[in-house]
C-alpha positions in Angstrom: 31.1 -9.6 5.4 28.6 -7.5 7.8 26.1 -7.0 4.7 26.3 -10.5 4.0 25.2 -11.6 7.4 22.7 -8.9 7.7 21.4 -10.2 4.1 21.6 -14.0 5.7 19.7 -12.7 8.8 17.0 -11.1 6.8 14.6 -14.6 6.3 11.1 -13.3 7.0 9.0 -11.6 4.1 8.4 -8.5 4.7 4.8 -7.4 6.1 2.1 -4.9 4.4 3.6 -1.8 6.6 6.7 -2.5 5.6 5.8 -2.8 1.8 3.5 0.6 2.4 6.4 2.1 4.1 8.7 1.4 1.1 6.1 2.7 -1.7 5.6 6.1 0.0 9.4 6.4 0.2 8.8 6.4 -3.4 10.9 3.0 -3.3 8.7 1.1 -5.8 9.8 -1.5 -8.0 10.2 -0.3 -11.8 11.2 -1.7 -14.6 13.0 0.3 -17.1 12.9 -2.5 -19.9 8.9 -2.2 -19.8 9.2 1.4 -20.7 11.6 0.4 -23.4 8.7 -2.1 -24.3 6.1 0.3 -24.7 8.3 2.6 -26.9 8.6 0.0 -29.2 5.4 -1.0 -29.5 4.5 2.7 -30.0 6.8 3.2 -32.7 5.5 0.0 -34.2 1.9 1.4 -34.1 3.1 4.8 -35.5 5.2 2.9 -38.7 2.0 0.7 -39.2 -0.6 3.4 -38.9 0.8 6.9 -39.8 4.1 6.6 -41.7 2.9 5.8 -45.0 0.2 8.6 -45.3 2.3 11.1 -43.6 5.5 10.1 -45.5 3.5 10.6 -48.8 2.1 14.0 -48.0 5.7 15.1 -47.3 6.9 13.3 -50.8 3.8 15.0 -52.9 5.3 18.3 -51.0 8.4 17.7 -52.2 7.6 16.7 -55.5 5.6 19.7 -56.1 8.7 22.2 -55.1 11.2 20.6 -56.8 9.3 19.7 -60.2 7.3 23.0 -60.2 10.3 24.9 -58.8 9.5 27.9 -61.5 6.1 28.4 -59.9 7.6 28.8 -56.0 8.8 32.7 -55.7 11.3 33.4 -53.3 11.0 37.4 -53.7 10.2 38.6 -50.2 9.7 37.1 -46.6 6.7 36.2 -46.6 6.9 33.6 -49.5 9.6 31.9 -47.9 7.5 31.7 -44.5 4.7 30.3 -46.6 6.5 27.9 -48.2 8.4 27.0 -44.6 4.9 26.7 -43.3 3.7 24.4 -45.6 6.7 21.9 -45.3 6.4 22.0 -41.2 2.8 21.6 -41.5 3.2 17.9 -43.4 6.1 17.2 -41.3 4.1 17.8 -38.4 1.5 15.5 -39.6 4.6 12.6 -39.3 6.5 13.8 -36.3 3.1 14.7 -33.6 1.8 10.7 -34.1 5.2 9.4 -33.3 5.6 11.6 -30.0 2.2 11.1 -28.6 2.3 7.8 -29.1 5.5 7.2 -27.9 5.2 9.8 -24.6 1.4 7.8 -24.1 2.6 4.4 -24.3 5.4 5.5 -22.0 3.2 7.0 -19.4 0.8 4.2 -19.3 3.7 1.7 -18.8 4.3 3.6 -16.0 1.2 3.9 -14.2 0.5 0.3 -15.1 3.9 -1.1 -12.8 3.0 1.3 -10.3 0.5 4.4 -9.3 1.6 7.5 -9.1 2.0 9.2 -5.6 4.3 12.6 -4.9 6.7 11.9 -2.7 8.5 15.6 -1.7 11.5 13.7 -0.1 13.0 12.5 -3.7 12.7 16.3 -4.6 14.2 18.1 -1.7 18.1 19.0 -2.0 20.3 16.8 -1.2 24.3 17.3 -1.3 24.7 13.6 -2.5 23.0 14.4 -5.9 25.6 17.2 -6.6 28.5 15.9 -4.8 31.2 14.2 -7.6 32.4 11.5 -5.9 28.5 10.2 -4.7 28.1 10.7 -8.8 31.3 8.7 -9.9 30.2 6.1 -7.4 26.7 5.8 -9.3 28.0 5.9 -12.6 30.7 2.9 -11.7 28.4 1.4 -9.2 27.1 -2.3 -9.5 23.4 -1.4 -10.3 24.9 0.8 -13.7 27.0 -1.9 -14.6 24.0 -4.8 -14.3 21.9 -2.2 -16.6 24.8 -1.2 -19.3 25.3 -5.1 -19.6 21.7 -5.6 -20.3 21.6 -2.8 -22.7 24.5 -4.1 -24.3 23.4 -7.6 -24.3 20.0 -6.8 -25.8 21.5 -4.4 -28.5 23.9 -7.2 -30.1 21.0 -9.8 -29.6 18.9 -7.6 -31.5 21.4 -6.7 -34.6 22.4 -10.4 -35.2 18.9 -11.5 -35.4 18.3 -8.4 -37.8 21.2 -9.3 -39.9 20.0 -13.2 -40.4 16.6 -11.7 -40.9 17.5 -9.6 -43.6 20.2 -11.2 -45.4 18.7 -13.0 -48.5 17.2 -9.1 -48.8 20.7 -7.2 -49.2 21.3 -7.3 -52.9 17.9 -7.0 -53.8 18.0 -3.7 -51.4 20.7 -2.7 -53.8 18.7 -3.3 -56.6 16.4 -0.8 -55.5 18.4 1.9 -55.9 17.6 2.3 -59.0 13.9 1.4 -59.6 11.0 3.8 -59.0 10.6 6.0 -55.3 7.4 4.1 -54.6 8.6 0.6 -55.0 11.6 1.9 -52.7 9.6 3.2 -50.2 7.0 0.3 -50.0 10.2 -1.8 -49.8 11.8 0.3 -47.3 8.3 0.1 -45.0 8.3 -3.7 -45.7 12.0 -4.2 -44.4 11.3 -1.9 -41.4 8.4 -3.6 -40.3 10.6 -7.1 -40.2 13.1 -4.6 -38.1 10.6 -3.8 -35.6 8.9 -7.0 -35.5 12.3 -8.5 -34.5 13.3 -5.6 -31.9 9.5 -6.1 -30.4 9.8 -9.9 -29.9 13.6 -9.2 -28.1 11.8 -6.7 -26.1 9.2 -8.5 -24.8 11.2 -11.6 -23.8 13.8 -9.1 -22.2 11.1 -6.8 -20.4 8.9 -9.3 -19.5 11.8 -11.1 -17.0 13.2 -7.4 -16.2 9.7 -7.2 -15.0 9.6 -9.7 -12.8 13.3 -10.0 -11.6 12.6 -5.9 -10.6 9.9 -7.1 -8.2 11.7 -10.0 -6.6 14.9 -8.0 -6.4 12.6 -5.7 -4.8 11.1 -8.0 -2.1 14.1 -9.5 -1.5 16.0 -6.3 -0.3 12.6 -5.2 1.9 13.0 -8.7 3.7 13.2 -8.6 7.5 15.3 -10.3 10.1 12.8 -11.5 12.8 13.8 -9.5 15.8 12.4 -6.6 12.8 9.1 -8.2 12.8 8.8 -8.3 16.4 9.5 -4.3 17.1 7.3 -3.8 14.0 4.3 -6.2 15.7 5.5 -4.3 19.3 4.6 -0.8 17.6 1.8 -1.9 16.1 -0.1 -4.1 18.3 1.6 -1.8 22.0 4.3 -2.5 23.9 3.1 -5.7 26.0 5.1 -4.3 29.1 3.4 -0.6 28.9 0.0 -2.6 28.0 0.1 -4.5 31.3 0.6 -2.2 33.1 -2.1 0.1 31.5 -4.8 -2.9 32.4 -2.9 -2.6 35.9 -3.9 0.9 36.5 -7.0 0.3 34.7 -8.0 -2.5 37.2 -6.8 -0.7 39.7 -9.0 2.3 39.4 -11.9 -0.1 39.0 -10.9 -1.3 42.3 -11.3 2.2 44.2 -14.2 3.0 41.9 -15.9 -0.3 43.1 -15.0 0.1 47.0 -16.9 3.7 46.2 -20.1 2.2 45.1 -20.0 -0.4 48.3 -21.3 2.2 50.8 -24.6 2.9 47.8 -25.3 -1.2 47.5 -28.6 -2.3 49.4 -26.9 -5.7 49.8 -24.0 -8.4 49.2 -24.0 -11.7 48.0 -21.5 -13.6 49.2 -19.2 -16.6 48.9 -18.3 -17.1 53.0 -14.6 -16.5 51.9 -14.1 -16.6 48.2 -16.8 -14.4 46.0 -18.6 -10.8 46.8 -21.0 -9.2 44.6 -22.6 -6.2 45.9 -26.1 -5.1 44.7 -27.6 -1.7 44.6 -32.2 -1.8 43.8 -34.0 1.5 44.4 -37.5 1.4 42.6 -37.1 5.1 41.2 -33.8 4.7 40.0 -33.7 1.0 37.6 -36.1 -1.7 36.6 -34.2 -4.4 38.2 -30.7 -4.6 40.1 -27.4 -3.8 39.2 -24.4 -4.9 40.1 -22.1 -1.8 41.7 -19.0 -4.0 43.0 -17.8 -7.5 42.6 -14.8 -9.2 43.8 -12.8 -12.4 45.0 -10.3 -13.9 47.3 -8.9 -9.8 48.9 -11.4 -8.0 47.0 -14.4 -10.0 48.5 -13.3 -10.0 51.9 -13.1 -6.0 51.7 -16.4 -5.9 50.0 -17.7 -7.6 52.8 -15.7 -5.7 55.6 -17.4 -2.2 54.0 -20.4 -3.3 54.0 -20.1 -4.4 57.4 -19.2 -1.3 58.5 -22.0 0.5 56.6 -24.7 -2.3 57.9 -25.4 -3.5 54.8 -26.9 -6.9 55.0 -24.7 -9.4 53.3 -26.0 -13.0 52.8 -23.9 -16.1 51.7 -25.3 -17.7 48.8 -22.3 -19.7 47.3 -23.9 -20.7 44.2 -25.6 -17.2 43.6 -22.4 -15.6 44.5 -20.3 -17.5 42.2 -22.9 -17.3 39.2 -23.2 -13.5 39.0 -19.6 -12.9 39.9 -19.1 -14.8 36.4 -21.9 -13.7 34.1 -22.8 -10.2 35.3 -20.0 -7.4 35.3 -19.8 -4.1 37.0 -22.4 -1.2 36.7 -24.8 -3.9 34.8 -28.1 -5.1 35.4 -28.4 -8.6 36.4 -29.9 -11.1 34.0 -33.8 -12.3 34.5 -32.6 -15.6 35.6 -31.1 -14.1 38.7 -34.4 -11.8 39.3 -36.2 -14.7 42.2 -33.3 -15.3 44.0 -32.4 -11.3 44.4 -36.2 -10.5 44.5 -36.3 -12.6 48.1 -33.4 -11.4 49.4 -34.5 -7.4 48.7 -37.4 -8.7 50.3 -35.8 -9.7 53.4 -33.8 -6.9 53.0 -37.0 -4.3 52.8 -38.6 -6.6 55.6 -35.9 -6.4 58.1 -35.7 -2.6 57.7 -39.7 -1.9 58.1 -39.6 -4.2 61.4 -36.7 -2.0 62.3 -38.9 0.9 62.0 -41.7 -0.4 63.9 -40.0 -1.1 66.5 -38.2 2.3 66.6 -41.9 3.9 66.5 -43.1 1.2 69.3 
């Protein structure tokens, strides 16, 4: 009952990390009846292609030993390993097609459903893979059963549709018996060709939905319940608690970095209550202003409080205040449209320190 609620609960499909996760597990959807398809179709291309030439070299071999047996000599070692050499060699010449074909068509079907990847985890020990009751429990488990069925299913699918295939050809099969080799073995290659033709056409039906059942049984079991695919979007977007309270301390450092800067600015602009922005212009260090501290509500009454205290001249311009507060950010030069305004108030600024001066000197 718990699995089937778990399975119930899992309703969301499951995301790209968790299908990456999955494939470098080396848990990868395959299926075993497209392998089964490609070995077919090799053997098909081997019986089309290669039998008959090969299967005639070996006959004329044959022919040759047994109707020119008086000619062979089997006196020493040596003629026997000749003679054993040539029979391997034209055997060969059958067997190497059908087992490159077959081992090439089953390695492409392979890397065709999925690309290959080590994964060291499905080779380290494990005491499950030699433990005998985890190994009954495979052998008797639901998965083995599913795939013995379909094995089973396919194979008796396959021999009736052979048999009403090749029925009308039994006695004439008979017949042959008794007629010349090469009219039995063009007949033989005739019948097996209907055989394959028949086991490739089952095949294809039955790998082409193993196929695609593999994959949705697949997707289905990587499905996620949704408080899954919020830890998963929590780990990969940050944990919204820590990341507020990262943009806390961030802010907050700004804060005391600003208040720093207050006691450097050559004036404020202010907002009588609400806005401070506090500007630092000296001719040999930047082209035009820049903006060293900004703040509002708290922030802007201490702004203005330190620069009180430092006698820097603060000036309440509520729409200039409130305009740069908005477009221009900390440790950045202020835009050209603000240059006139700031130019006459560094002007008052530069004016009201030279009177001071003169006075100081009068």
């Amino acid at each position: 009952m718990a699995d089937d609620d778990d399975k119930d609960s899992k309703t969301e499909d499951p995301t790209e990390k968790r299908k990456q996760d999955a494939l470098e597990e080396g848990n990868v959807p395959f299926s075993r009846e497209m392998t089964a398809l490609a070995s077919t179709v090799a053997i098909y291309v081997f019986v089309v292609f290669f039998v008959a030439d090969g299967s005639l070299n070996v006959a004329g071999s044959l022919k040759d030993i047994f109707e020119q047996a008086d000619q062979w000599r089997f006196e020493s070692r040596p003629d026997v390993i000749s003679l054993f050499y040539r029979l391997a060699w034209n055997a060969g010449a059958v067997v190497v097609p059908a087992l490159v074909l077959i081992m090439g068509f089953g390695v492409a079907s392979s890397v065709l459903q999925n690309m290959p990847s080590p994964v060291l985890e499905r080779i380290a020990p494990k005491f499950s893979r030699i433990s005998i009751t985890a190994g009954i429990g495979r052998m008797f488990s639901l998965q083995t059963l599913v795939e013995f069925g379909k094995s089973l299913i396919k194979v008796i699918a396959v021999s009736i549709v052979v048999i009403f295939a090749l029925k009308d050809e039994f006695f004439g099969s008979l017949s042959l018996m008794f007629s010349d080799p090469s009219v039995l073995f063009t007949r033989m290659m005739a019948d097996m060709r209907t055989i394959l033709i028949v086991i490739l056409f089952a095949t294809v039906i039955v790998g082409l939905g193993d196929f695609f059942w593999t994959r949705k049984t697949w997707f289905d079991n990587l499905k996620m319940t949704k408080q899954e695919v919020k830890e998963e979007f929590k780990q990969a977007q940050g944990d919204p608690v820590m990341k507020a309270k990262q943009r806390s301390f961030a802010r907050t450092l700004l804060r005391r970095r600003m208040m720093a800067n207050v006691p450097r600015a050559t004036l404020v602009v202010a907002n009588p209550t609400h806005y401070a922005v506090a500007l630092r212009y000296v001719r040999e260090e930047n082209e035009a202003p820049i903006v060293v501290a900004k703040g509002q509500d708290l922030i802007a009454l201490r702004i203005r409080e330190m620069a009180e205290q430092n006698n820097i001249p603060v000036f309440e311009d509520p729409p200039l205040a409130r305009s740069m507060f908005a477009q221009v950010s900390v440790d950045s030069v202020i835009p050209p449209v603000f240059y006139k305004a700031v130019a006459e108030l560094i002007h008052r600024v530069y004016s009201k320190q030279n009177k001071s001066r003169q006075n100081k000197r009068g």
